[in-house]
N, CA, C and O atoms as a MOPAC input file, in Angstrom:
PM7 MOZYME 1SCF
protein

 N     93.60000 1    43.77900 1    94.65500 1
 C     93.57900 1    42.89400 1    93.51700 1
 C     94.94000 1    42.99600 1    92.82300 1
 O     95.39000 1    44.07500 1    92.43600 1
 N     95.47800 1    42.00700 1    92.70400 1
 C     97.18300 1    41.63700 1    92.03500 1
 C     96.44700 1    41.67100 1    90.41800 1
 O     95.42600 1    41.05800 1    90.10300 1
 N     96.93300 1    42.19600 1    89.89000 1
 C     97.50400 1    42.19800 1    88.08200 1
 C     98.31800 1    41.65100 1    87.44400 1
 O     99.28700 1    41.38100 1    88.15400 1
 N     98.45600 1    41.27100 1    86.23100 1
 C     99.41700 1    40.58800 1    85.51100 1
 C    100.60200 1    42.06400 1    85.48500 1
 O    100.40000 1    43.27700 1    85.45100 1
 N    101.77900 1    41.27200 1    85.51700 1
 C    103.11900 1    42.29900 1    85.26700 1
 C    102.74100 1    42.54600 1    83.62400 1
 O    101.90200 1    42.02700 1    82.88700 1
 N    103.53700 1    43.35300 1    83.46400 1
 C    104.13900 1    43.35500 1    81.96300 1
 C    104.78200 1    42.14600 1    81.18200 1
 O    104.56500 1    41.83900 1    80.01000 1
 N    105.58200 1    41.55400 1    82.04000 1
 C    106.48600 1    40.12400 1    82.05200 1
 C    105.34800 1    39.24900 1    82.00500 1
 O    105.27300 1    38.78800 1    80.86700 1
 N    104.44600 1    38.82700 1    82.73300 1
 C    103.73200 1    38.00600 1    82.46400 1
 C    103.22700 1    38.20000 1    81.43500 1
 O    103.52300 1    37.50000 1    80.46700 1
 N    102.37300 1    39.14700 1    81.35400 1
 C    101.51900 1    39.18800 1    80.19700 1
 C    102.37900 1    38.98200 1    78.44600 1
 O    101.96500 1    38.48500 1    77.39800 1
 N    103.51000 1    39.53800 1    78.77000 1
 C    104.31500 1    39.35100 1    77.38400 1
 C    104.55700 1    37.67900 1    77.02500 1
 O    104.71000 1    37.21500 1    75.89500 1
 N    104.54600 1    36.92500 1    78.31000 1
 C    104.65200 1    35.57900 1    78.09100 1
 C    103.72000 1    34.69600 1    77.98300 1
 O    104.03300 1    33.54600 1    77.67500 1
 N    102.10500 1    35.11500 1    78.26100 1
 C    101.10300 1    34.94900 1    78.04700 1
 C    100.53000 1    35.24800 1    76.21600 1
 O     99.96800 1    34.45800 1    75.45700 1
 N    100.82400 1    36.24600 1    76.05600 1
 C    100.84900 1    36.16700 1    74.32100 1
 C    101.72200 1    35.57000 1    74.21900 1
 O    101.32000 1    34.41300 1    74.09400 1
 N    103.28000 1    35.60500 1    74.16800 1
 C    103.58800 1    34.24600 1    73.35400 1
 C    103.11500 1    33.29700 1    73.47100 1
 O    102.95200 1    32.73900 1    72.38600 1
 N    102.63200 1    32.53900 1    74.63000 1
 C    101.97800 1    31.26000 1    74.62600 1
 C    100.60200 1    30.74200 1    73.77500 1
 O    100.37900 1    29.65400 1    73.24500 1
 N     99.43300 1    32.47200 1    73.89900 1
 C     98.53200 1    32.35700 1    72.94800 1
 C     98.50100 1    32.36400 1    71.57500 1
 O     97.51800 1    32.05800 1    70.90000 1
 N    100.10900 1    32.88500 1    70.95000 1
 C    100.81000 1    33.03900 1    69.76200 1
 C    101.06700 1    31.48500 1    69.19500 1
 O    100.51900 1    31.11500 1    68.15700 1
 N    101.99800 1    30.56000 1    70.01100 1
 C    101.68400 1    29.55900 1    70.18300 1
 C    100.75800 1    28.49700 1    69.70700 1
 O    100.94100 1    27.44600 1    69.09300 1
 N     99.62900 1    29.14100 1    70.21500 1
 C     98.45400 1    28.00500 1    70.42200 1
 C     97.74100 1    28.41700 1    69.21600 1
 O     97.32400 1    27.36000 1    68.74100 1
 N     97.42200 1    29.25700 1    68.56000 1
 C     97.30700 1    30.12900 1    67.68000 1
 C     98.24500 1    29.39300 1    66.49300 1
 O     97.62800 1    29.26600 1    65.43500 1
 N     99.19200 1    29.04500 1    66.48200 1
 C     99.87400 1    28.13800 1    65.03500 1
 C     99.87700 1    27.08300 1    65.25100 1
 O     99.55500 1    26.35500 1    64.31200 1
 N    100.20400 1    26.48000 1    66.46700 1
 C     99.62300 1    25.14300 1    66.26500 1
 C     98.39600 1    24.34600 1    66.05700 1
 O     98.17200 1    23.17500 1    65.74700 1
 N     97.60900 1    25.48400 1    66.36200 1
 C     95.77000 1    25.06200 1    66.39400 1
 C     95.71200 1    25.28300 1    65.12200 1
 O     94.88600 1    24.52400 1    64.61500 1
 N     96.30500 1    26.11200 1    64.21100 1
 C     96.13400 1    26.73900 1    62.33300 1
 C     96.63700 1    25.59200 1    61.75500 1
 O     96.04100 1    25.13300 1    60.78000 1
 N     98.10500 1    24.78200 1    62.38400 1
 C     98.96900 1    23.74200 1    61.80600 1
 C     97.85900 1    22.67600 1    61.43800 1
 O     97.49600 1    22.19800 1    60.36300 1
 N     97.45000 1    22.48500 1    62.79300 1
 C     96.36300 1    21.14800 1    63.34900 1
 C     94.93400 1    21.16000 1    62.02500 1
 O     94.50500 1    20.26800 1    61.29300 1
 N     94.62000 1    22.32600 1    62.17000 1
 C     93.37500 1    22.62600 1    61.03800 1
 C     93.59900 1    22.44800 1    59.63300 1
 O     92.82300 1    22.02200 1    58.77700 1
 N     94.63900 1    22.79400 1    59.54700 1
 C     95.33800 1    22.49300 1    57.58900 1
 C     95.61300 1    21.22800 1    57.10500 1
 O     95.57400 1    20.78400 1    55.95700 1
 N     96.00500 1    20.52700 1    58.55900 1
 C     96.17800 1    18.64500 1    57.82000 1
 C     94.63900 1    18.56400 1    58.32500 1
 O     94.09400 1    19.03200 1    57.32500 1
 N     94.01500 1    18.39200 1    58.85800 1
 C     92.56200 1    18.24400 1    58.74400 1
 C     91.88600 1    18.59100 1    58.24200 1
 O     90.80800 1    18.00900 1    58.36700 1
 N     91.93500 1    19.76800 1    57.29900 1
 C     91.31100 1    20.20300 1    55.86200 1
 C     91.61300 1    19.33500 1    55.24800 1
 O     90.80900 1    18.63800 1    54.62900 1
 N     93.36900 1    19.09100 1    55.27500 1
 C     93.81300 1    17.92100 1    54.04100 1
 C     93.42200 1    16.33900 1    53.84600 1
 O     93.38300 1    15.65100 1    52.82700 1
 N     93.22700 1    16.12100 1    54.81800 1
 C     92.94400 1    14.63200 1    55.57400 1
 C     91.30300 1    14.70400 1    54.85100 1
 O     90.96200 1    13.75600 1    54.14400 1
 N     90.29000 1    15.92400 1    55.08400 1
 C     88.78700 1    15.83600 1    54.41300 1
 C     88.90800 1    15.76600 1    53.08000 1
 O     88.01500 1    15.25800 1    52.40300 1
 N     90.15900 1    16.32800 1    52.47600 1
 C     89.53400 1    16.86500 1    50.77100 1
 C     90.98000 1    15.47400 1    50.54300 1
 O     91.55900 1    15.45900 1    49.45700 1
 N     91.28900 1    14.70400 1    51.36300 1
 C     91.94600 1    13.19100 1    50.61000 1
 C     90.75400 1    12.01700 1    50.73700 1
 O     90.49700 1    11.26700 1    49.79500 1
 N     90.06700 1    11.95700 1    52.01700 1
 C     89.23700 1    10.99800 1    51.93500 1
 C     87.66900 1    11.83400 1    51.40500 1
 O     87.47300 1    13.04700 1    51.48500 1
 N     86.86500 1    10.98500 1    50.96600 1
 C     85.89000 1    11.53300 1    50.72400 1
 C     84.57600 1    10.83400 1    51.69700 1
 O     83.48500 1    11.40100 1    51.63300 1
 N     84.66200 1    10.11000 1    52.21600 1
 C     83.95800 1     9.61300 1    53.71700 1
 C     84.56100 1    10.11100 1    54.58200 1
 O     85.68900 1     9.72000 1    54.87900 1
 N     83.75600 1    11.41800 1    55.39800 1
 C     84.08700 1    12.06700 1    56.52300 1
 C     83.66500 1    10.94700 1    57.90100 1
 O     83.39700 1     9.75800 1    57.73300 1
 N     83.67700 1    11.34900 1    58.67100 1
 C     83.22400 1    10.38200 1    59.51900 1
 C     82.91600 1    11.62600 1    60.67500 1
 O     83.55600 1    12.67400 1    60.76200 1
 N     81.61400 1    11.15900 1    61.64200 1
 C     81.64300 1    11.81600 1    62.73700 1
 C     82.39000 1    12.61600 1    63.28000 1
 O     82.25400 1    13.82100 1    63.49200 1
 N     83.66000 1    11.52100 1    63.64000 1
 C     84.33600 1    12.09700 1    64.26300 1
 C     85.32100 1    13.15000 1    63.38900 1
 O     86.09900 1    13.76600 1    64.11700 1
 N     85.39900 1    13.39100 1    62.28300 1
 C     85.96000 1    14.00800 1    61.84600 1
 C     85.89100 1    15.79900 1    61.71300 1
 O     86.55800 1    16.83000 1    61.61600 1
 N     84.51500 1    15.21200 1    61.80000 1
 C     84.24800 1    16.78500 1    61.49500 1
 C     83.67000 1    17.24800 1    62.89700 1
 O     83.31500 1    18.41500 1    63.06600 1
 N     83.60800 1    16.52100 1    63.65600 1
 C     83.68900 1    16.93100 1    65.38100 1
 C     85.13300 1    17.72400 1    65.86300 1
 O     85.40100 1    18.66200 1    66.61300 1
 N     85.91400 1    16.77100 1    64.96800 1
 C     87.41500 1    17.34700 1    65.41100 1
 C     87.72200 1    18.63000 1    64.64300 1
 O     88.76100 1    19.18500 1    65.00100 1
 N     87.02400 1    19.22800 1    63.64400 1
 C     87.55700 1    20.24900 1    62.49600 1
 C     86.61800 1    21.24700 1    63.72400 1
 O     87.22800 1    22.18900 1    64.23100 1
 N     85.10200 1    20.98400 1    64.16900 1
 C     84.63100 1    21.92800 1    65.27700 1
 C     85.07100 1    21.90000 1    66.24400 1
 O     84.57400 1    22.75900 1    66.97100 1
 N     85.98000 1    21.19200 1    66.81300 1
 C     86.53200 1    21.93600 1    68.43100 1
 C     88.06300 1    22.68100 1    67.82500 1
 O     88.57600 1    23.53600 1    68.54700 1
 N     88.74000 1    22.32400 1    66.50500 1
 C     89.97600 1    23.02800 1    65.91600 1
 C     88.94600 1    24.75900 1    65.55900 1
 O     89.57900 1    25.78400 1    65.81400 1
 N     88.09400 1    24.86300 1    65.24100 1
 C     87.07300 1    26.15500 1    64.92900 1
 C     86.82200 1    27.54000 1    66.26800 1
 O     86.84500 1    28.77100 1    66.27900 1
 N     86.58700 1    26.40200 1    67.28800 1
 C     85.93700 1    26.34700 1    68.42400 1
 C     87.64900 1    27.15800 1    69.20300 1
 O     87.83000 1    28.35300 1    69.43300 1
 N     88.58200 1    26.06900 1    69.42400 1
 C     89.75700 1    26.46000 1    69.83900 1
 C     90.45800 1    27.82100 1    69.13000 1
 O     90.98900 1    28.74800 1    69.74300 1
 N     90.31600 1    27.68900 1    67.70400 1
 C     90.87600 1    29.30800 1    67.59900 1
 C     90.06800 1    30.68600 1    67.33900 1
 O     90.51700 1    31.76700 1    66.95700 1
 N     88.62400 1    30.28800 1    67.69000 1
 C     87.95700 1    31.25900 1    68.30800 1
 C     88.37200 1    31.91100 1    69.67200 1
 O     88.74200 1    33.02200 1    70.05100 1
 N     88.12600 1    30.65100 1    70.23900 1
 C     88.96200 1    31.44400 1    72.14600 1
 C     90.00500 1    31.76400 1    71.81300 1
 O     90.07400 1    32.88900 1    72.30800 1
 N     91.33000 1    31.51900 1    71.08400 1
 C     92.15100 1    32.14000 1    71.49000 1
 C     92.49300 1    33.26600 1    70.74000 1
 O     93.51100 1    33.89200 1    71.03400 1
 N     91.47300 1    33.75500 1    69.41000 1
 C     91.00200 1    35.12600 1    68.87800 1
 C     90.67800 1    36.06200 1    69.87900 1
 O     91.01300 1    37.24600 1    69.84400 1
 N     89.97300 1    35.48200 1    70.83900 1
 C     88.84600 1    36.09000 1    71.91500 1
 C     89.91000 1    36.72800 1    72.59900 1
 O     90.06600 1    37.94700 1    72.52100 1
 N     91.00800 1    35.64700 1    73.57900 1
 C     91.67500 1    36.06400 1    74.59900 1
 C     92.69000 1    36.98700 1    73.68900 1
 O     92.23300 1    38.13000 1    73.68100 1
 N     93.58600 1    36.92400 1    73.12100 1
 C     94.26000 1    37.72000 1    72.21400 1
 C     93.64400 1    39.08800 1    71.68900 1
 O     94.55600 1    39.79600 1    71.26100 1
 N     92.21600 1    39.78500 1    71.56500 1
 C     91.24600 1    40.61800 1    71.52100 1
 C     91.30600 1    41.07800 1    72.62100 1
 O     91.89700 1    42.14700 1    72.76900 1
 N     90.67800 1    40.37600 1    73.80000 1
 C     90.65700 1    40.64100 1    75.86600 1
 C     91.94600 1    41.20800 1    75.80800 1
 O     91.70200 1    42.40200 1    75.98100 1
 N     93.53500 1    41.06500 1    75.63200 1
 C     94.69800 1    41.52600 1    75.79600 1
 C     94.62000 1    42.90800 1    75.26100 1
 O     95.01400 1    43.94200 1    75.80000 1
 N     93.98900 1    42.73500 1    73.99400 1
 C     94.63300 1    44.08300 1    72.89000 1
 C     93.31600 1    44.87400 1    73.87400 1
 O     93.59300 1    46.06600 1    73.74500 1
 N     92.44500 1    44.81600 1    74.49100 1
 C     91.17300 1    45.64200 1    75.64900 1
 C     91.69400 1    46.06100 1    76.44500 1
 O     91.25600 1    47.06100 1    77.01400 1
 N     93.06400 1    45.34900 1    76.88000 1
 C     93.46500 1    45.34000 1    78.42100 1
 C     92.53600 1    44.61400 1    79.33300 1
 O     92.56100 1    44.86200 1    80.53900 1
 N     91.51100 1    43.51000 1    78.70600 1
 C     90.59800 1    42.88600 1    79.87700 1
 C     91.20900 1    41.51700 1    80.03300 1
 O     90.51700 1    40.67000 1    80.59900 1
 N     92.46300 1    41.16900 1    79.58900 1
 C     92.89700 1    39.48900 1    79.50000 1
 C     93.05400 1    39.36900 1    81.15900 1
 O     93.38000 1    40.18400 1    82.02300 1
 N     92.63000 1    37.83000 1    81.19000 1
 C     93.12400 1    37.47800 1    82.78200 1
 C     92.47700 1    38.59200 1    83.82400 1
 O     93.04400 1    39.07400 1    84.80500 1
 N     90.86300 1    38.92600 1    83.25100 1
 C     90.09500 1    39.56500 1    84.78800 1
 C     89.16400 1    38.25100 1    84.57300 1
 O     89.02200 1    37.75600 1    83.45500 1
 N     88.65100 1    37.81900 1    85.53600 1
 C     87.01500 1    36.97800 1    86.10400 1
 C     85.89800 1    37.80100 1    84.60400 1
 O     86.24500 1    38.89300 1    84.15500 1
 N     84.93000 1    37.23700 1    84.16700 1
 C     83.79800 1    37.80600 1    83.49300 1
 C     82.70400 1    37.74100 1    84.13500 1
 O     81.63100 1    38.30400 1    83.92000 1
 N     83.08500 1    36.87400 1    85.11000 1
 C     82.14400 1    37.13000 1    86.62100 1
 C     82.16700 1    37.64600 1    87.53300 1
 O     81.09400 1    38.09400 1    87.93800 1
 N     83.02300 1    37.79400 1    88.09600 1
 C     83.28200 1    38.54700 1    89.65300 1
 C     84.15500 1    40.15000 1    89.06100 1
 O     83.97100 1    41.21700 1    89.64600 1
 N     85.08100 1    40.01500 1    87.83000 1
 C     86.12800 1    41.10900 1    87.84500 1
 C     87.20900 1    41.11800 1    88.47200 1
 O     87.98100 1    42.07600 1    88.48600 1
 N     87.40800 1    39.85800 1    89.16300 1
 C     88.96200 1    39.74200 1    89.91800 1
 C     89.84300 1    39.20500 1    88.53900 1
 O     89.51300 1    38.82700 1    87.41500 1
 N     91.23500 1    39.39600 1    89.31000 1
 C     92.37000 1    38.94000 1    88.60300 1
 C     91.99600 1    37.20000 1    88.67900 1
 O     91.45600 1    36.60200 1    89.61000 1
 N     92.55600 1    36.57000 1    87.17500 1
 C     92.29500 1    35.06100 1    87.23900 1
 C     93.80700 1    35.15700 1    87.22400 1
 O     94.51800 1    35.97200 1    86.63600 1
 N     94.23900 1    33.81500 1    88.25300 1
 C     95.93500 1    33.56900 1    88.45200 1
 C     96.48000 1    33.28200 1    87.49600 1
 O     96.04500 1    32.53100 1    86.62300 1
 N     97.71500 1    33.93900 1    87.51600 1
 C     98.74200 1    33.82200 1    86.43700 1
 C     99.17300 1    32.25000 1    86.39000 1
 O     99.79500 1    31.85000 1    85.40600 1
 N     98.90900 1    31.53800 1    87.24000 1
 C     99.14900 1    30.04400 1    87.64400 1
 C     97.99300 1    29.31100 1    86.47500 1
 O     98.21400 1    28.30400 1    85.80200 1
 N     96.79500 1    30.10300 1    86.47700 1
 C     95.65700 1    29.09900 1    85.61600 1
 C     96.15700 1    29.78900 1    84.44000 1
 O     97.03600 1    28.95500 1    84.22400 1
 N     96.27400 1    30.41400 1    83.74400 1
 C     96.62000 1    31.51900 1    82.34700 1
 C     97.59100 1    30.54900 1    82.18900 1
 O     97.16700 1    29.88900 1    81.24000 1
 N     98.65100 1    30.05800 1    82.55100 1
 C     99.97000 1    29.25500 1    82.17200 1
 C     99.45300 1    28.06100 1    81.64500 1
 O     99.93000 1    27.59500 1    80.61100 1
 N     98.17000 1    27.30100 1    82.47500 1
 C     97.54400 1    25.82800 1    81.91700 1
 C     96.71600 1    26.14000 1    80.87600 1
 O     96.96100 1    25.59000 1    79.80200 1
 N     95.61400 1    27.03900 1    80.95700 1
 C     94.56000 1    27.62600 1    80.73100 1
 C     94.50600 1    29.20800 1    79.69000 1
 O     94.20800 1    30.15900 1    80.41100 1
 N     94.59100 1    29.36200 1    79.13100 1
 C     95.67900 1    30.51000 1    78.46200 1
 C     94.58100 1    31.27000 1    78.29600 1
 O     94.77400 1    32.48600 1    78.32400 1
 N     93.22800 1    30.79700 1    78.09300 1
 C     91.72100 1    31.52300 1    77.19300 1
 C     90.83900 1    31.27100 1    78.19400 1
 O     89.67700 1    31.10400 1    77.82400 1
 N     91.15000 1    31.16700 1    79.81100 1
 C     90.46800 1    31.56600 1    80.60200 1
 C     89.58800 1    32.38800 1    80.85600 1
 O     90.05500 1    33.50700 1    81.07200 1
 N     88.49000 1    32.31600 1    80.92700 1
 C     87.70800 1    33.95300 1    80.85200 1
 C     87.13700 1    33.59700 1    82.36900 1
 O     86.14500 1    34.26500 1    82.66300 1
 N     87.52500 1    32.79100 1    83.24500 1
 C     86.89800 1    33.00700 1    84.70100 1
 C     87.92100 1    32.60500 1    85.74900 1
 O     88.62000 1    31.60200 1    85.60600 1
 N     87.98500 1    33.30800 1    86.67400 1
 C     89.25700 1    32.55300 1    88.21800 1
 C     88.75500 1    31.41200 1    88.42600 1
 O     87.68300 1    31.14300 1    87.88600 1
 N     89.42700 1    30.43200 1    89.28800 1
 C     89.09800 1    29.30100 1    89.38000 1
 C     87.79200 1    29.22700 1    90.27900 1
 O     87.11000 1    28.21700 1    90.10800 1
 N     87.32600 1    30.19500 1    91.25300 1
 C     86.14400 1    30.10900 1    92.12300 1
 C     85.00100 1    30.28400 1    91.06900 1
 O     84.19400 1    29.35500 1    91.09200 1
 N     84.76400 1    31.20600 1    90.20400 1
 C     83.36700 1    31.00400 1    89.32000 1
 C     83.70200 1    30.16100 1    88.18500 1
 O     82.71700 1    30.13700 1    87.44700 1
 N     84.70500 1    29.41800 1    87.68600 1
 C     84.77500 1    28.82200 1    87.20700 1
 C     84.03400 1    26.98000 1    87.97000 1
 O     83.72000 1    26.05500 1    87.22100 1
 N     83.92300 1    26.90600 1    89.59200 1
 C     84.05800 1    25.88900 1    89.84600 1
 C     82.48400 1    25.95100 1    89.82700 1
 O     81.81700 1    24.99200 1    89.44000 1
 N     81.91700 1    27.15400 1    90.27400 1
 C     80.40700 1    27.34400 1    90.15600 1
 C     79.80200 1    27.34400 1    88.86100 1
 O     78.79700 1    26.73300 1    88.49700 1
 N     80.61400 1    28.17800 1    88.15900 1
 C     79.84700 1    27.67600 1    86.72000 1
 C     79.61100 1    25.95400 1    86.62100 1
 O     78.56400 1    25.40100 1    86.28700 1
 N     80.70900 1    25.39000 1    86.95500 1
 C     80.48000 1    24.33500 1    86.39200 1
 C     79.68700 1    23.28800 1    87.26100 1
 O     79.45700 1    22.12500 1    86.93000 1
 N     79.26000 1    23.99200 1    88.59000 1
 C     78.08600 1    23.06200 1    89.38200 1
 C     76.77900 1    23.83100 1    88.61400 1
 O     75.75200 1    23.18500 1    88.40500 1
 N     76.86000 1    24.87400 1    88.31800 1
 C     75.83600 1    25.09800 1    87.89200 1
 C     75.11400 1    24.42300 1    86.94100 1
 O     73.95400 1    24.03100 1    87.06400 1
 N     76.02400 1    24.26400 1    85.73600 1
 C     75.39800 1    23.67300 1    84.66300 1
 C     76.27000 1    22.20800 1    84.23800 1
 O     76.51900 1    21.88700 1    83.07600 1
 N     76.63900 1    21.46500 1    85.38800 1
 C     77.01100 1    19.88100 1    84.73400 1
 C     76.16900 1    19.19100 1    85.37800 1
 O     76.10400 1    17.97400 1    85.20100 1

């Protein structure tokens, strides 16, 4: 089983560092945008729960790092590729139980 380097992984937090201020940026004009209009709309507050939703996972994966468990499978325990972590940053599965999870339940 291959591991993340040191190098990777240092470039993997910055990226979750990243995603992490821009997801905080994204949430603060959308606080602002609710407390200017006073008709929320569906979609609005759909979008404030996946901005909730998004910096939960990347609390999570940023937590998994500080474990030393970032970038293993939560299914199998293999290494998930440094190739999906680059698209995918809050991966919690390799792409094989990831493809089963998702026959499983779509």
């Amino acid at each position: 089983m291959k591991y993340l380097s040191k190098r990777q992984l240092s470039h993997l937090q910055e990226l979750l560092d990243t995603k992490e201020i821009a997801a905080r940026i994204r949430a603060r004009v959308n606080v602002q945008k609710e407390s200017d209009d006073t008709d929320l709309t569906d979609g609005d507050e759909s979008m404030t729960k996946m901005m909730l939703l998004e910096l939960a996972d990347i609390a999570a994966a940023q937590q998994r790092m500080s474990d030393h468990q970032y970038g293993i499978c939560m299914e199998c325990g293999c290494t998930i590729d440094y190739a999906r972590l680059q698209v995918y940053a809050t991966a919690t599965r390799c792409t094989k139980c990831q493809s089963l999870h998702e026959q499983h339940y779509h």
